[in-house]
N, CA, C and O atoms as CSV, one atom per row, in Angstrom:
chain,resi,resn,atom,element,x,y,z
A,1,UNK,N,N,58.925,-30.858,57.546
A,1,UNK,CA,C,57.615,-30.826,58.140
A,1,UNK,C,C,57.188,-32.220,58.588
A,1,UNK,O,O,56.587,-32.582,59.599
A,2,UNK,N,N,57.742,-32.998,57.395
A,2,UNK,CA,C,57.462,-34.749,58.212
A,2,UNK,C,C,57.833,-35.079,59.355
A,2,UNK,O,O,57.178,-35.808,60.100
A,3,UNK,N,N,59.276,-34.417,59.706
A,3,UNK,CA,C,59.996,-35.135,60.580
A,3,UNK,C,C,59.373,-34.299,62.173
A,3,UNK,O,O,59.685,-34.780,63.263
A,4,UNK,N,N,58.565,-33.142,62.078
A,4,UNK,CA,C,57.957,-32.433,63.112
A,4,UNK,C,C,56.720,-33.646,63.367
A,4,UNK,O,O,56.795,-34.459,64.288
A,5,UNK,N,N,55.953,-33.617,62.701
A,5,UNK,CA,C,54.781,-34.442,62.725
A,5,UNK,C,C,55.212,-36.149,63.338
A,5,UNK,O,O,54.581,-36.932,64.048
A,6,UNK,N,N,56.302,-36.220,62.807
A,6,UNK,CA,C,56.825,-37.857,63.220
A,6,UNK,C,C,56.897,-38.179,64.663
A,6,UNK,O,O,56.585,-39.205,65.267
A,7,UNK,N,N,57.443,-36.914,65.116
A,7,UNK,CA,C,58.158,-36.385,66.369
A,7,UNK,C,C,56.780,-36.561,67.101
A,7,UNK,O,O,56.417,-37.602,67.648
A,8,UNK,N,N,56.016,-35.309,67.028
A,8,UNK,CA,C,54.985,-35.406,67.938
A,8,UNK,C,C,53.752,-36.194,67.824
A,8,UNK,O,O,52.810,-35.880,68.551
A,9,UNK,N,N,53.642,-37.104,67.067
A,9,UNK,CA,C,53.313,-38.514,66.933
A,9,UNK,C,C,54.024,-39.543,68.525
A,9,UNK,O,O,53.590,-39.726,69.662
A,10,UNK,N,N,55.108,-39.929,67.880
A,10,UNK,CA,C,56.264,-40.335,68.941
A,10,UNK,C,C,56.193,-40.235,70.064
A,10,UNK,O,O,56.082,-41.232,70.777
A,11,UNK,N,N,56.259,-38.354,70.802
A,11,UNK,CA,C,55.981,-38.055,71.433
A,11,UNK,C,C,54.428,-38.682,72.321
A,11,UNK,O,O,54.431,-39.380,73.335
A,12,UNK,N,N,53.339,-38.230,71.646
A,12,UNK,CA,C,52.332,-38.603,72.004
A,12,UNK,C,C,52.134,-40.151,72.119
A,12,UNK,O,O,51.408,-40.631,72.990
A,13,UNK,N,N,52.678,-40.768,71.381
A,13,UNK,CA,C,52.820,-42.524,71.858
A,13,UNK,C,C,53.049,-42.630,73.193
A,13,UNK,O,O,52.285,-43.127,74.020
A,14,UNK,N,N,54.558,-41.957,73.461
A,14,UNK,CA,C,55.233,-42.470,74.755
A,14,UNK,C,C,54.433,-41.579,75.720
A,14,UNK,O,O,54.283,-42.173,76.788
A,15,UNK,N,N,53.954,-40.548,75.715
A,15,UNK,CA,C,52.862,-39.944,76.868
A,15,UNK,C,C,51.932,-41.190,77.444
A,15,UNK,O,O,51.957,-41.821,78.501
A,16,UNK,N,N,51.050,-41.254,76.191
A,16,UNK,CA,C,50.512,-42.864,76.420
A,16,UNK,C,C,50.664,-43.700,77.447
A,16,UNK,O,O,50.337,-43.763,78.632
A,17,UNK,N,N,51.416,-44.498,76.439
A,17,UNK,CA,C,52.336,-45.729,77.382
A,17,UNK,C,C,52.736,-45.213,78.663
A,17,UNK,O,O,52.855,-46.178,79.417
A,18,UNK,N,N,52.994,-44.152,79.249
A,18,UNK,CA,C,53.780,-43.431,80.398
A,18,UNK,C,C,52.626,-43.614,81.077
A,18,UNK,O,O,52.685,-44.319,82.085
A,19,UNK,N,N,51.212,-42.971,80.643
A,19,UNK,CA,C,50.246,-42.504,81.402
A,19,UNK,C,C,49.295,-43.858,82.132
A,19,UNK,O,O,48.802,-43.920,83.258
A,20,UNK,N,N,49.272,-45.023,80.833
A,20,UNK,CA,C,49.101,-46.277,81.016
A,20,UNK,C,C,49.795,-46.900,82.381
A,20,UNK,O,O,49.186,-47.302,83.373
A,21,UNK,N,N,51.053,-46.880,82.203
A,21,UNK,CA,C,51.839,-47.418,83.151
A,21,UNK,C,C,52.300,-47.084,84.530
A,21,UNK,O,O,52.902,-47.745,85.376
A,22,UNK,N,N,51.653,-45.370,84.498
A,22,UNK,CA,C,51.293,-45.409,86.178
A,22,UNK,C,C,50.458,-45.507,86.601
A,22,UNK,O,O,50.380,-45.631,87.823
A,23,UNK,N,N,49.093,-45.499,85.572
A,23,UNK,CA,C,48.014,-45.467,86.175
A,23,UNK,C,C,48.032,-47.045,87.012
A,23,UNK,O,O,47.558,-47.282,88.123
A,24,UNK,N,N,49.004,-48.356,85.731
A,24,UNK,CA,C,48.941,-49.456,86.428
A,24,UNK,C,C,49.470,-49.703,87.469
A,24,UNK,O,O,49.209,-50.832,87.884
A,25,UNK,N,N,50.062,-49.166,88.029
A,25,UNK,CA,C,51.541,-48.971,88.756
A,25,UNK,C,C,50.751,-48.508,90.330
A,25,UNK,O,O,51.138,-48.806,91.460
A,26,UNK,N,N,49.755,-47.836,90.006
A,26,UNK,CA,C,49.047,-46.822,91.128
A,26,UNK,C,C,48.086,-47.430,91.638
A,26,UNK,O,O,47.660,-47.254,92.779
A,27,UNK,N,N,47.602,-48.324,90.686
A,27,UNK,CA,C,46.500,-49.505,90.798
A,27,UNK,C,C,46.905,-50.113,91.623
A,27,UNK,O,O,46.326,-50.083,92.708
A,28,UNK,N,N,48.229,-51.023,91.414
A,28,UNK,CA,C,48.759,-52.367,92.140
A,28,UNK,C,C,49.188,-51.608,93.334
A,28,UNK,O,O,48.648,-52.075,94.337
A,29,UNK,N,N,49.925,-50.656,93.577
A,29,UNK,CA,C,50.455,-49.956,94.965
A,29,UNK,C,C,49.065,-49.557,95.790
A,29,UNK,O,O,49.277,-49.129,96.924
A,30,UNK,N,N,48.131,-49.611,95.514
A,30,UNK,CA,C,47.144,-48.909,95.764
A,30,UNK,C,C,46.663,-50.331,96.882
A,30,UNK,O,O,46.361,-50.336,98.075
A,31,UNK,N,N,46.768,-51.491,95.817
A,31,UNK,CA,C,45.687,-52.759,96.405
A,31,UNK,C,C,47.292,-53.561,97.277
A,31,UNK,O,O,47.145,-54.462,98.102
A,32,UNK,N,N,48.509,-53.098,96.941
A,32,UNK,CA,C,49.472,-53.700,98.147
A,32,UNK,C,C,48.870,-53.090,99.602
A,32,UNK,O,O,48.579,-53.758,100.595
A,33,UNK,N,N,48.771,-51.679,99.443
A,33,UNK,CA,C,48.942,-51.043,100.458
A,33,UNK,C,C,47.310,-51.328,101.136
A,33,UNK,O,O,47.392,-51.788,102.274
A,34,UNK,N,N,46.171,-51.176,100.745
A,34,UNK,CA,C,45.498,-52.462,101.100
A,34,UNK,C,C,45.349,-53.583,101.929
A,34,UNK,O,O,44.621,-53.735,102.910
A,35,UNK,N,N,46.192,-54.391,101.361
A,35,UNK,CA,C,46.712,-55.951,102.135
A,35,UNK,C,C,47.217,-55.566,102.977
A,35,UNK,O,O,46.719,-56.007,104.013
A,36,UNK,N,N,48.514,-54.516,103.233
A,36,UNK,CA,C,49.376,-54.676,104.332
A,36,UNK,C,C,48.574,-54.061,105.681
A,36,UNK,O,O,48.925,-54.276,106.841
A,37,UNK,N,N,47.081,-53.011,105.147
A,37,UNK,CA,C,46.391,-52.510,106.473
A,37,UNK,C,C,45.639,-53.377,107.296
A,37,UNK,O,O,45.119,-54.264,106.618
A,38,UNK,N,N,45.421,-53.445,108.336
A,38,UNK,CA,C,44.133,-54.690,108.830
A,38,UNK,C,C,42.639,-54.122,108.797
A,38,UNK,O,O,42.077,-53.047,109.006
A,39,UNK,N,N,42.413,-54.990,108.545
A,39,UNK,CA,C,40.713,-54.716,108.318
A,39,UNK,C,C,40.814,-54.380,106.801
A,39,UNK,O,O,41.907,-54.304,106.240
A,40,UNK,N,N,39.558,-54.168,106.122
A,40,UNK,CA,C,39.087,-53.841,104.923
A,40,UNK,C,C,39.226,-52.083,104.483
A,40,UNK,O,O,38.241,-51.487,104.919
A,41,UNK,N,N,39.579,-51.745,104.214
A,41,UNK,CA,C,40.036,-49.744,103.687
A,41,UNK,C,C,38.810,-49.944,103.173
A,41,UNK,O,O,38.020,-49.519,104.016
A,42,UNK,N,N,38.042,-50.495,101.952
A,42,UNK,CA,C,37.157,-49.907,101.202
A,42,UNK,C,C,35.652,-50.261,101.850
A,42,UNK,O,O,34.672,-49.832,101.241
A,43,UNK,N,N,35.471,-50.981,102.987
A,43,UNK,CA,C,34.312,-51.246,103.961
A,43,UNK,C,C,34.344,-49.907,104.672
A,43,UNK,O,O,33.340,-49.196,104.629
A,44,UNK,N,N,35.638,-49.442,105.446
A,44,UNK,CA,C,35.274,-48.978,106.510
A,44,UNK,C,C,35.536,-47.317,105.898
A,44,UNK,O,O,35.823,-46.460,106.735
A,45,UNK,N,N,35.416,-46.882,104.294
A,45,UNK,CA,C,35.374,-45.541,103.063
A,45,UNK,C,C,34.481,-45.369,103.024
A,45,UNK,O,O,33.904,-44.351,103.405
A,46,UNK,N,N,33.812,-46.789,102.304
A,46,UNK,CA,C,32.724,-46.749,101.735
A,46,UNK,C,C,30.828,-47.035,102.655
A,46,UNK,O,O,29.763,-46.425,102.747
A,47,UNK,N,N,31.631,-48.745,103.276
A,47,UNK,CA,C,30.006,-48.262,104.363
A,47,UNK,C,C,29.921,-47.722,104.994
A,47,UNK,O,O,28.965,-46.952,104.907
A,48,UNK,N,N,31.045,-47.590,106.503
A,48,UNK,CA,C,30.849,-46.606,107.314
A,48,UNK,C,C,31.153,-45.490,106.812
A,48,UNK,O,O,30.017,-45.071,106.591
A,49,UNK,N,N,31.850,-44.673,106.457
A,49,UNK,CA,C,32.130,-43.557,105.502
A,49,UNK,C,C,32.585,-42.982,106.771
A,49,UNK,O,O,32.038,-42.240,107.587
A,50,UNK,N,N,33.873,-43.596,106.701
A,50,UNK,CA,C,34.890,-43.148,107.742
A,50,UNK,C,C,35.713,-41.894,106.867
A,50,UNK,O,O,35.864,-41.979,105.648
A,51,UNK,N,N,36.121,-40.949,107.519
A,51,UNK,CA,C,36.154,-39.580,107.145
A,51,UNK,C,C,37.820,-39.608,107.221
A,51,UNK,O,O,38.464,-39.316,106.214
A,52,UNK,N,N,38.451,-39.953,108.400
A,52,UNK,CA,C,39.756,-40.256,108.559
A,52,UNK,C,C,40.767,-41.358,107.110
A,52,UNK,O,O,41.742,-41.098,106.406
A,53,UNK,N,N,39.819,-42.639,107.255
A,53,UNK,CA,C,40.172,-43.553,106.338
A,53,UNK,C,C,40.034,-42.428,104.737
A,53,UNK,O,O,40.863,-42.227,103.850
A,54,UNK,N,N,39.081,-42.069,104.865
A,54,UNK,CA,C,39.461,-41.140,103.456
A,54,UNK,C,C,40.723,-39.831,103.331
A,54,UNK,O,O,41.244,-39.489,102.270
A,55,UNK,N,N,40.940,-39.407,104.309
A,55,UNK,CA,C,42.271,-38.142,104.194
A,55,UNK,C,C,43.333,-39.367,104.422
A,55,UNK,O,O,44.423,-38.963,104.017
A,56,UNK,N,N,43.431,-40.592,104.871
A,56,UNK,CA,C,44.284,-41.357,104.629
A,56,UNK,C,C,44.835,-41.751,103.193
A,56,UNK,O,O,45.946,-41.646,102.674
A,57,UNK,N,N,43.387,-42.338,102.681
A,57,UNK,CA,C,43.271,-42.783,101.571
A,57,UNK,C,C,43.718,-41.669,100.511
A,57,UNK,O,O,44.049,-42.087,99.401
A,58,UNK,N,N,43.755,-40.436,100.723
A,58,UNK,CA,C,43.793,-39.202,99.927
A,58,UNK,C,C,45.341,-38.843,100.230
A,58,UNK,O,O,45.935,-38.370,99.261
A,59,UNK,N,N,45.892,-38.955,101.110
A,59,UNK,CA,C,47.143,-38.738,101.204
A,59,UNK,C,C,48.094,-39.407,100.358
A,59,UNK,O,O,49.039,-38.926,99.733
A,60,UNK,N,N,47.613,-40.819,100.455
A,60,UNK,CA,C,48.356,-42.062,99.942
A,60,UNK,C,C,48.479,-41.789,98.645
A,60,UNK,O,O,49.477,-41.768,97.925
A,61,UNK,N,N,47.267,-41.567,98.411
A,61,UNK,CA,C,47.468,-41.563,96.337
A,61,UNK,C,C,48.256,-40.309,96.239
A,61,UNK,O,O,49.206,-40.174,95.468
A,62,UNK,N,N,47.943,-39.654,96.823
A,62,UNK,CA,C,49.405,-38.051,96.118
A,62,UNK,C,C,50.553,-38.564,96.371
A,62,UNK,O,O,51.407,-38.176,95.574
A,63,UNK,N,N,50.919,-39.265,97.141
A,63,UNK,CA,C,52.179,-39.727,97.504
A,63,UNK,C,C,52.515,-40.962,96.410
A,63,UNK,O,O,53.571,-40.962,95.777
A,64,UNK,N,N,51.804,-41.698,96.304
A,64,UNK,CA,C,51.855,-42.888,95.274
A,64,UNK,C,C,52.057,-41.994,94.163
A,64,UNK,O,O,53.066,-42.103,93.466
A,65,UNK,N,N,51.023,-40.962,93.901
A,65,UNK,CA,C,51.254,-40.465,92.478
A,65,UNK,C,C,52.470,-39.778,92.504
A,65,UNK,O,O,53.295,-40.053,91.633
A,66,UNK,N,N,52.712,-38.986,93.294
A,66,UNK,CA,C,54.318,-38.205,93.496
A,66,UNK,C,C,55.590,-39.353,92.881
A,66,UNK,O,O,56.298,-39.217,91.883
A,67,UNK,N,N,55.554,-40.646,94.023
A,67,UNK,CA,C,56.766,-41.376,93.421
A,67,UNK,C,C,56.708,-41.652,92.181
A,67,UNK,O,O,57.585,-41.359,91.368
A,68,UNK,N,N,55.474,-42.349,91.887
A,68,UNK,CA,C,55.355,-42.993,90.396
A,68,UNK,C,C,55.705,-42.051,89.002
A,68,UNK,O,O,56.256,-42.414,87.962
A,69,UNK,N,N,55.210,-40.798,89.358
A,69,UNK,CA,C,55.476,-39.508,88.367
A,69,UNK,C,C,56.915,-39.280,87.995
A,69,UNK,O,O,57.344,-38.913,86.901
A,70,UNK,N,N,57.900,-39.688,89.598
A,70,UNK,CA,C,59.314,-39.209,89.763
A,70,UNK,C,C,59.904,-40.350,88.741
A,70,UNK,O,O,60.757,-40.158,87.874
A,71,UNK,N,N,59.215,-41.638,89.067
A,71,UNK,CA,C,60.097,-42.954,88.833
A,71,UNK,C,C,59.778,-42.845,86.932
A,71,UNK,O,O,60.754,-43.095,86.224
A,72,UNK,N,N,58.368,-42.460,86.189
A,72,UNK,CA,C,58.339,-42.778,84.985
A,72,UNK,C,C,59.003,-41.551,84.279
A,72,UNK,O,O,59.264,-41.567,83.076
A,73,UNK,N,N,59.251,-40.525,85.066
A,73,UNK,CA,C,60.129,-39.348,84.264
A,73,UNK,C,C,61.435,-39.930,84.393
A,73,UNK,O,O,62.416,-39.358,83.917
């Protein structure tokens, strides 16, 4: 019974750490991809509330999250 409990202890650590490390991962890809656009992404989201820049912005992260999911499994 210890060694069940040890396990999903363990288990639940490395979920963690996993979940930690794409979120960081998604962060930094997030603010590369950023830099490499011209102009400001979060001016032209947030003040103008450009509608396009957001299904952009919305695409990107499923895709960011897609690789990152592939790469920490």
């Amino acid at each position: 019974m210890t060694d069940v409990y040890s396990s999903m202890l363990h288990n639940a650590v490395a979920a963690v750490l996993f979940a930690i490390i794409g979120v960081a991962l998604f962060i930094v890809a997030f603010m590369v991809f950023d830099k490499l656009t011209p102009g400001s992404l979060w001016k032209e989201l947030i003040e103008d509330q450009n509608t396009a820049i957001g299904v952009l912005m919305g695409a990107v992260a499923i895709a960011l999250a897609i690789i990152i999911a592939a790469a920490v499994h």
